[in-house]
DOGU-629927 format. One record per atom (N, C-alpha, C, O): residue number from 1; atom name; x, y, z. Coordinates in nm, 4 decimals, padded with zeros to 6 digits, m for minus. Example, Ala and Ser with C-alpha at 12.3 -4.5 7.8 and 13.67 -1.06 7.14 Angstrom:
2
<r 1, N, <01.3190, m00.5690, 00.7800>>
<r 1, CA, <01.2300, m00.4500, 00.7800>>
<r 1, C, <01.3200, m00.3300, 00.7800>>
<r 1, O, <01.4236, m00.3319, 00.8465>>
<r 2, N, <01.2850, m00.2250, 00.7080>>
<r 2, CA, <01.3670, m00.1060, 00.7140>>
<r 2, C, <01.2900, 00.0030, 00.7870>>
<r 2, O, <01.3409, 00.1138, 00.8039>>
This chain:
77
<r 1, N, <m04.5084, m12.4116, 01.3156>>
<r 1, CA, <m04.4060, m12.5075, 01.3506>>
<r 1, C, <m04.2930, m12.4394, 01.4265>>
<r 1, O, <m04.2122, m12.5142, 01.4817>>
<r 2, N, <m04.2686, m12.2520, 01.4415>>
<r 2, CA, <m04.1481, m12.2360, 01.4292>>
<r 2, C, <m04.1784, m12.2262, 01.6132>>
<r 2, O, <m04.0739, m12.2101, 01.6763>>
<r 3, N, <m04.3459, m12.2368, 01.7252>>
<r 3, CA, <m04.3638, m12.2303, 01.8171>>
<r 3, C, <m04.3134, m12.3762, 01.8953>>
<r 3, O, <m04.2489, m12.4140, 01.9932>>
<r 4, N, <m04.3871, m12.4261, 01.7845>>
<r 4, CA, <m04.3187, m12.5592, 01.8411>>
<r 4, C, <m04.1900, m12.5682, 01.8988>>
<r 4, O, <m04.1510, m12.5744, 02.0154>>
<r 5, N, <m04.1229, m12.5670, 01.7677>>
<r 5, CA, <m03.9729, m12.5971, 01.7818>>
<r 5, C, <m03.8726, m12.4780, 01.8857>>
<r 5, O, <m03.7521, m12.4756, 01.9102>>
<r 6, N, <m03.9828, m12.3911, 01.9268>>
<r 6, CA, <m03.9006, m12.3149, 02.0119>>
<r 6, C, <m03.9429, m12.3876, 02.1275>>
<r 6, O, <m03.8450, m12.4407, 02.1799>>
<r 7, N, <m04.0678, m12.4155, 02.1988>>
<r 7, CA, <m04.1074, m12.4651, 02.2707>>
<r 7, C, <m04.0251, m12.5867, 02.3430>>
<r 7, O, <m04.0119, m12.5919, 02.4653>>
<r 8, N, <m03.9736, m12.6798, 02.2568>>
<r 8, CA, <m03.9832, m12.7692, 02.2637>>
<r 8, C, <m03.8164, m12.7890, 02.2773>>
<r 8, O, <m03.7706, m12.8974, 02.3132>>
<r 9, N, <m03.7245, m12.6670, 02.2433>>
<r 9, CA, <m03.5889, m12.6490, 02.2560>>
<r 9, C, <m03.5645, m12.5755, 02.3917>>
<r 9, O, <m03.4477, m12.5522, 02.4227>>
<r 10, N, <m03.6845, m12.5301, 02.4905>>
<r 10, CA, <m03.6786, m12.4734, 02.6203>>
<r 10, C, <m03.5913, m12.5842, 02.7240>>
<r 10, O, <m03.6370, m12.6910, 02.7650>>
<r 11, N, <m03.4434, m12.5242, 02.7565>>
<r 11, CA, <m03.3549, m12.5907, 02.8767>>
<r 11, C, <m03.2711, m12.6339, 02.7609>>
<r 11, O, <m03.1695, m12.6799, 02.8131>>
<r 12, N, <m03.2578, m12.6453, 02.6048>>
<r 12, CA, <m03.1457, m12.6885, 02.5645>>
<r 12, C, <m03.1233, m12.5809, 02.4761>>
<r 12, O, <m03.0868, m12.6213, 02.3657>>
<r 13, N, <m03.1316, m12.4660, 02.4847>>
<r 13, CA, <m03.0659, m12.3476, 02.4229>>
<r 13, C, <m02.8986, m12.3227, 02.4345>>
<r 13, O, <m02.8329, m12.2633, 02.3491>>
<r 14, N, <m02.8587, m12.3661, 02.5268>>
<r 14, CA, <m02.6717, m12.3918, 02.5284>>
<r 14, C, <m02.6393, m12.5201, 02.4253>>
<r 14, O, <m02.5404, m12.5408, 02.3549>>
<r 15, N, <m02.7274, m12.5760, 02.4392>>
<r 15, CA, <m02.6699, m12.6855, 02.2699>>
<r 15, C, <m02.7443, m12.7066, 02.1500>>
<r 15, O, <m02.7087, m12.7815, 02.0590>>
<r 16, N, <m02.8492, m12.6382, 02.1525>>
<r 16, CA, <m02.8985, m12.6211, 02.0258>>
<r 16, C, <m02.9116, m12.4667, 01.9757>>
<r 16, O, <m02.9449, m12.3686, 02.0423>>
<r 17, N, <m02.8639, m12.4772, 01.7943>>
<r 17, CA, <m02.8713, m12.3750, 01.7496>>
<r 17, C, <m02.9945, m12.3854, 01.6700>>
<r 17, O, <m02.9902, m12.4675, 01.5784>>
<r 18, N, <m03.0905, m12.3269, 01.6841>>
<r 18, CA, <m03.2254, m12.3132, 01.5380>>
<r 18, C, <m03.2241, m12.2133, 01.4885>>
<r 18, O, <m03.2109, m12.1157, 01.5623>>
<r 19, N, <m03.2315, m12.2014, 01.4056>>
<r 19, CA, <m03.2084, m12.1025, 01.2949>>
<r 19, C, <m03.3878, m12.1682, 01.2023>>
<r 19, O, <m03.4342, m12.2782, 01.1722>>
<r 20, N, <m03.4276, m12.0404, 01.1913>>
<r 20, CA, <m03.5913, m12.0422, 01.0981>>
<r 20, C, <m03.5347, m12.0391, 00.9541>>
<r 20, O, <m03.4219, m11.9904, 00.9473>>
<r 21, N, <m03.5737, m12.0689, 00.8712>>
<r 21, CA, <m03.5395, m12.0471, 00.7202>>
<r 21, C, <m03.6554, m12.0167, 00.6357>>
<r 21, O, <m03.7295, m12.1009, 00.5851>>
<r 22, N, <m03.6676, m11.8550, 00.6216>>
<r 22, CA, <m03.7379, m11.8443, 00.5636>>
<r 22, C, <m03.7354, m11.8105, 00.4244>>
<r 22, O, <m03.6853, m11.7049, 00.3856>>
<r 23, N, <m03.8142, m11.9394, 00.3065>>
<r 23, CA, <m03.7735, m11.9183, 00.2246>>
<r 23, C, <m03.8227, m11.8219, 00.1234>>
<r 23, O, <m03.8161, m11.8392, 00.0017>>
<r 24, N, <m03.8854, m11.6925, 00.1996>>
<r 24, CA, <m03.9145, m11.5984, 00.0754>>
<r 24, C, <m03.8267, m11.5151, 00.0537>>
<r 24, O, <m03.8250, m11.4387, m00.0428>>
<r 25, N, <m03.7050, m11.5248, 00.1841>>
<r 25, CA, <m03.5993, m11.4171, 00.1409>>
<r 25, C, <m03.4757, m11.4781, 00.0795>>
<r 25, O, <m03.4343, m11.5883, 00.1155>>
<r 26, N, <m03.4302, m11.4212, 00.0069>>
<r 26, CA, <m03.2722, m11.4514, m00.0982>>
<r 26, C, <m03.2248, m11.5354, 00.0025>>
<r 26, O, <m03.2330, m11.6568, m00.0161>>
<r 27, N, <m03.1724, m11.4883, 00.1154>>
<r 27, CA, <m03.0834, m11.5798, 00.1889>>
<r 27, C, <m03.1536, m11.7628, 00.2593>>
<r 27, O, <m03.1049, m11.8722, 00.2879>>
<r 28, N, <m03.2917, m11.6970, 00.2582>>
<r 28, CA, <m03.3530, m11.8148, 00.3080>>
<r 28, C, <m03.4123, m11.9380, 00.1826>>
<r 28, O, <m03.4161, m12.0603, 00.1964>>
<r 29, N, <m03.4505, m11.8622, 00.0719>>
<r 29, CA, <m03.4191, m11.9564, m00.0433>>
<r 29, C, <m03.2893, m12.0071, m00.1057>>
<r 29, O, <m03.2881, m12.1100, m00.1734>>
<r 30, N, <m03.1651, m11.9240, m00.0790>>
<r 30, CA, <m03.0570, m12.0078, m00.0971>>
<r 30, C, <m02.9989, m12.1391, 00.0116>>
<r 30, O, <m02.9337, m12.2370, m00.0248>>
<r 31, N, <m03.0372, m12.1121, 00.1312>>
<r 31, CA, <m02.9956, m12.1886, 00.2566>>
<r 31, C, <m03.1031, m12.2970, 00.1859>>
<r 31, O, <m03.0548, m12.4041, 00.1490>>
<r 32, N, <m03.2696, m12.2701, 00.1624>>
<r 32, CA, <m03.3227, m12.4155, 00.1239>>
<r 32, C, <m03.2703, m12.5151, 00.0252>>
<r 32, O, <m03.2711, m12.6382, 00.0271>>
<r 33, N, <m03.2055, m12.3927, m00.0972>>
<r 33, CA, <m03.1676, m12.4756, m00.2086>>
<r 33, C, <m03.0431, m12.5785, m00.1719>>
<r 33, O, <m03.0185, m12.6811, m00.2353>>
<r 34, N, <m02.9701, m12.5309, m00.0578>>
<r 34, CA, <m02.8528, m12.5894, 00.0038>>
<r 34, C, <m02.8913, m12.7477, 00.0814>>
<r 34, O, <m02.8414, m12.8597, 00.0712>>
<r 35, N, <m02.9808, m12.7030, 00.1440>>
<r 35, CA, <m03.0601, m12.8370, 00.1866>>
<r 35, C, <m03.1103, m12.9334, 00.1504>>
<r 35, O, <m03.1130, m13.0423, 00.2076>>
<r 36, N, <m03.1679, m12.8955, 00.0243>>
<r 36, CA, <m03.2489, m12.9239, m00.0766>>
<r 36, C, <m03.1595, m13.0679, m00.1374>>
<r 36, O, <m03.1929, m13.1824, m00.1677>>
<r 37, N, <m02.9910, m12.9682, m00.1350>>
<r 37, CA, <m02.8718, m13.0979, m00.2138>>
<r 37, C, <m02.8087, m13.1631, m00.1591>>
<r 37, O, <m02.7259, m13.2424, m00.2039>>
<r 38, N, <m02.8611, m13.1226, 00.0429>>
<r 38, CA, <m02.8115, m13.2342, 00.1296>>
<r 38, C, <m02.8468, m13.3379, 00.1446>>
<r 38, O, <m02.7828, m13.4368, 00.1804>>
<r 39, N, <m02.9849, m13.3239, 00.1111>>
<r 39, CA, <m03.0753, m13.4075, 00.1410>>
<r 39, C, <m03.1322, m13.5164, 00.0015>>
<r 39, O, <m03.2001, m13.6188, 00.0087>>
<r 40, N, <m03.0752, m13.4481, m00.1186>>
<r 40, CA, <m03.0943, m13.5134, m00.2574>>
<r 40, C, <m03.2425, m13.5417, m00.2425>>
<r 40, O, <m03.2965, m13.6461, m00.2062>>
<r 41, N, <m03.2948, m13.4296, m00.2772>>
<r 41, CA, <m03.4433, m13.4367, m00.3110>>
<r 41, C, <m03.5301, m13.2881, m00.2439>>
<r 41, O, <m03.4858, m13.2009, m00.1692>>
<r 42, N, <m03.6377, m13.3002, m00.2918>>
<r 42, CA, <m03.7105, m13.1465, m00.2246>>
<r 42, C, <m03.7689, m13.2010, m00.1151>>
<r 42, O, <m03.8147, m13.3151, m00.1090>>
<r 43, N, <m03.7666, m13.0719, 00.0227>>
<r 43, CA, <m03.8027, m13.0542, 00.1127>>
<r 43, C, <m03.9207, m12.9995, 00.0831>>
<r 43, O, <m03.9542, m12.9171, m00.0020>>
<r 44, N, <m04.0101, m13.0890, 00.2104>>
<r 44, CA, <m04.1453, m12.9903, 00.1955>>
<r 44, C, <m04.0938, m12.8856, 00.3118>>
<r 44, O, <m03.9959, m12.8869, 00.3865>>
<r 45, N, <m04.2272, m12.7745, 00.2899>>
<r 45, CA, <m04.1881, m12.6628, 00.3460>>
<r 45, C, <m04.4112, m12.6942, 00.4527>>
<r 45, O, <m04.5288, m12.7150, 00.4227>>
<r 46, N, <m04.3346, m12.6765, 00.5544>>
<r 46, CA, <m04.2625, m12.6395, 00.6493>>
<r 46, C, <m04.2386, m12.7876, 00.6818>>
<r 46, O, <m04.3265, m12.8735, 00.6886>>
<r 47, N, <m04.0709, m12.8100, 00.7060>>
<r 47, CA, <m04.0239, m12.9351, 00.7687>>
<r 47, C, <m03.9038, m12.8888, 00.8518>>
<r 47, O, <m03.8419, m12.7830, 00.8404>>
<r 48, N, <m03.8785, m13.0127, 00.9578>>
<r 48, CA, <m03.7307, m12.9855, 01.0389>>
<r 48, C, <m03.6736, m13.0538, 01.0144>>
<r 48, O, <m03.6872, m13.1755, 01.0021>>
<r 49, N, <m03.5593, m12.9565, 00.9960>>
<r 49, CA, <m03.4149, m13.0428, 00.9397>>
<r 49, C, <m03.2605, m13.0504, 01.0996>>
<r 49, O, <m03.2025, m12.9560, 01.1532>>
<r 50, N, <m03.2491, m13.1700, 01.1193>>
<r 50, CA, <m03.1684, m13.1510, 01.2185>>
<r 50, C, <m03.0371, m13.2060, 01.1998>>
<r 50, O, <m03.0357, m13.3252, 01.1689>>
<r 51, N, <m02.9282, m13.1488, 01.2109>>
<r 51, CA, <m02.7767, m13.1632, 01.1979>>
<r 51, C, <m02.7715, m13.2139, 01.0154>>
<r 51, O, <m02.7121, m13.3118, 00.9703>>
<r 52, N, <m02.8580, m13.1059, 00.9335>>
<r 52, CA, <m02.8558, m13.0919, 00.7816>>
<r 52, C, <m02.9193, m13.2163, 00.7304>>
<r 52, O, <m02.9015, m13.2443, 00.6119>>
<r 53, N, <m03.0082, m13.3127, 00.8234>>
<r 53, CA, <m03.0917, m13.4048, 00.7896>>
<r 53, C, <m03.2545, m13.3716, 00.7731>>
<r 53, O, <m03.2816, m13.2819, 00.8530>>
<r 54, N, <m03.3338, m13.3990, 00.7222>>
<r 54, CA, <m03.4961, m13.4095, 00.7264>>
<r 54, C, <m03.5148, m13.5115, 00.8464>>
<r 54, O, <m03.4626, m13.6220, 00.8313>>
<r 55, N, <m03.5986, m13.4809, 00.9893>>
<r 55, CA, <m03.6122, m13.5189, 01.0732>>
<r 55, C, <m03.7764, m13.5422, 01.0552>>
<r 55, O, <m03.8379, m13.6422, 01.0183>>
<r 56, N, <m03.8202, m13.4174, 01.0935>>
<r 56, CA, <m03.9792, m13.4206, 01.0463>>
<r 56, C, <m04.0213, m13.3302, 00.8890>>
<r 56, O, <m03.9866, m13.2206, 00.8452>>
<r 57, N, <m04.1198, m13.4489, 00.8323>>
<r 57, CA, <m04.1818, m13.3610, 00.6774>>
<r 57, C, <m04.2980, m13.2868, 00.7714>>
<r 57, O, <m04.2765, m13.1657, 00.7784>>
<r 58, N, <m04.3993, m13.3243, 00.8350>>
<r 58, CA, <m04.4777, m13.2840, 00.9029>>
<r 58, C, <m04.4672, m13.2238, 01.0182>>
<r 58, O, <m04.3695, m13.2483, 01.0890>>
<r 59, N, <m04.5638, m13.1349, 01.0585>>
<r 59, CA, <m04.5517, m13.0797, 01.1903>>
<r 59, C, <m04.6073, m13.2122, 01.3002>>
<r 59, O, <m04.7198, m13.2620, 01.3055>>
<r 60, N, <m04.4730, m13.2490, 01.3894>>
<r 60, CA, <m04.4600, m13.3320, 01.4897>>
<r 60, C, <m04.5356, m13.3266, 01.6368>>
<r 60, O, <m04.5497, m13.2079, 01.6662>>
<r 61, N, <m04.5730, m13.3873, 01.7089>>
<r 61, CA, <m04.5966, m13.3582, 01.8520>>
<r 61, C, <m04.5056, m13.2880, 01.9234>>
<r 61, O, <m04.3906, m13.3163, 01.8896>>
<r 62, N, <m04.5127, m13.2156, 02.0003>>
<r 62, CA, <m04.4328, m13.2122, 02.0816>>
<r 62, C, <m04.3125, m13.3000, 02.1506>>
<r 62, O, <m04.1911, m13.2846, 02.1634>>
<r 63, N, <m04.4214, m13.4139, 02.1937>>
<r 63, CA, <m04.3076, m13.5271, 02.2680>>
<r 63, C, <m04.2396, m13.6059, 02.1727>>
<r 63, O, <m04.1560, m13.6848, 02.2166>>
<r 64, N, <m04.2561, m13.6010, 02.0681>>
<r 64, CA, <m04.2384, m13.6692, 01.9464>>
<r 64, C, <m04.0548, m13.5859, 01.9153>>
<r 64, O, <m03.9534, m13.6388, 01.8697>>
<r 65, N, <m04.0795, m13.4351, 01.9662>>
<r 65, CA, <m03.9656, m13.3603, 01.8993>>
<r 65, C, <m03.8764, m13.3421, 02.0312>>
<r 65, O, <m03.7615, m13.2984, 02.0256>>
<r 66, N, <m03.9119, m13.3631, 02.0982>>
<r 66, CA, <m03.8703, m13.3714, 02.2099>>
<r 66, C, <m03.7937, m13.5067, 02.2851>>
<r 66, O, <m03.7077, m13.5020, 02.3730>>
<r 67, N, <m03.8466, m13.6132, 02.2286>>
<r 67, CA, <m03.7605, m13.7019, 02.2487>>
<r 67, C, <m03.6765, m13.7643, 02.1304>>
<r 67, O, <m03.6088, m13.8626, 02.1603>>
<r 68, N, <m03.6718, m13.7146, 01.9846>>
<r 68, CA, <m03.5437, m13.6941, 01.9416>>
<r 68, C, <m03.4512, m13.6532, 01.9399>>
<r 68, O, <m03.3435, m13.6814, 01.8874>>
<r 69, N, <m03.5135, m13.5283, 02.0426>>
<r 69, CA, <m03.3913, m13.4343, 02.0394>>
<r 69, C, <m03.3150, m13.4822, 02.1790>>
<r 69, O, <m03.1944, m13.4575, 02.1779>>
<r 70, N, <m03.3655, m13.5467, 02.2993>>
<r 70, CA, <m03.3081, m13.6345, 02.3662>>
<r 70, C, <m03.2100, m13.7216, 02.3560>>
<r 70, O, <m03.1046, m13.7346, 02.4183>>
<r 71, N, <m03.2872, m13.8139, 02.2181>>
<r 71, CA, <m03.2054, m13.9454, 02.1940>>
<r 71, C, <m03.0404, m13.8796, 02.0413>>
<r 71, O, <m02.9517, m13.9396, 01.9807>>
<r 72, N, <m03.0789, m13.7626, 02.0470>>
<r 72, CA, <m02.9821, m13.7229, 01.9693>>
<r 72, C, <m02.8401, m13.6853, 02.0763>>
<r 72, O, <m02.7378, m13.7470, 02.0465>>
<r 73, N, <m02.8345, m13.6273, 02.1485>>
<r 73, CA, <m02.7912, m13.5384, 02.2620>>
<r 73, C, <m02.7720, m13.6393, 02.3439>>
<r 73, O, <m02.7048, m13.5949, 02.4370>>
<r 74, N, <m02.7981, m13.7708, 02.3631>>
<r 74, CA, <m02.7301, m13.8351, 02.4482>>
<r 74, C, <m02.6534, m13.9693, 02.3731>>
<r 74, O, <m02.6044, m14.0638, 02.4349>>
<r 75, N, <m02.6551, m13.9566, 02.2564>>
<r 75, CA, <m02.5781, m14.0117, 02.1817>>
<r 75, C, <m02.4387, m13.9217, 02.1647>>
<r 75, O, <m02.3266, m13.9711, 02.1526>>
<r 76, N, <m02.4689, m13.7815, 02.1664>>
<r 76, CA, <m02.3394, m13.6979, 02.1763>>
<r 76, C, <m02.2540, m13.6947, 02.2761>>
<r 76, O, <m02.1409, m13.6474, 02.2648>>
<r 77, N, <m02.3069, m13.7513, 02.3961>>
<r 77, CA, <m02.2381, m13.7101, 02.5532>>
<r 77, C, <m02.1850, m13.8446, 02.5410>>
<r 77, O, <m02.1146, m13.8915, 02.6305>>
């Protein structure tokens, strides 16, 4: 998922930050547990979480992640 989501963030690297969370390390199991209480409930793993929301539980299409991340970003402008 983490090809995807790089893939698929190519030309919007000046406004998006991704950050991987991996949760076998201390810091990456505490960042999940953090999520975990944003979201009031467990995250499956591997999912994308965007602006501290669950966007996709599953690994998405491409155009699928790609045009949320559109319709997100032009709701911002």
């Amino acid at each position: 998922m983490a090809r995807l989501v790089q893939e698929a963030i190519t030309g919007f690297e000046d406004k998006i930050v991704y950050t991987k969370v991996i949760t076998r390390t201390l810091d990456g199991a505490n960042r999940h547990k953090e999520l975990i209480r944003q979201n009031q409930g467990l995250l499956p793993v591997p999912s994308i979480i965007i602006n501290g929301r669950l966007a996709f539980k599953t690994i998405p299409g491409k155009e699928d992640l790609v045009a949320v991340l559109h319709t997100l970003m032009d709701k911002q402008t």
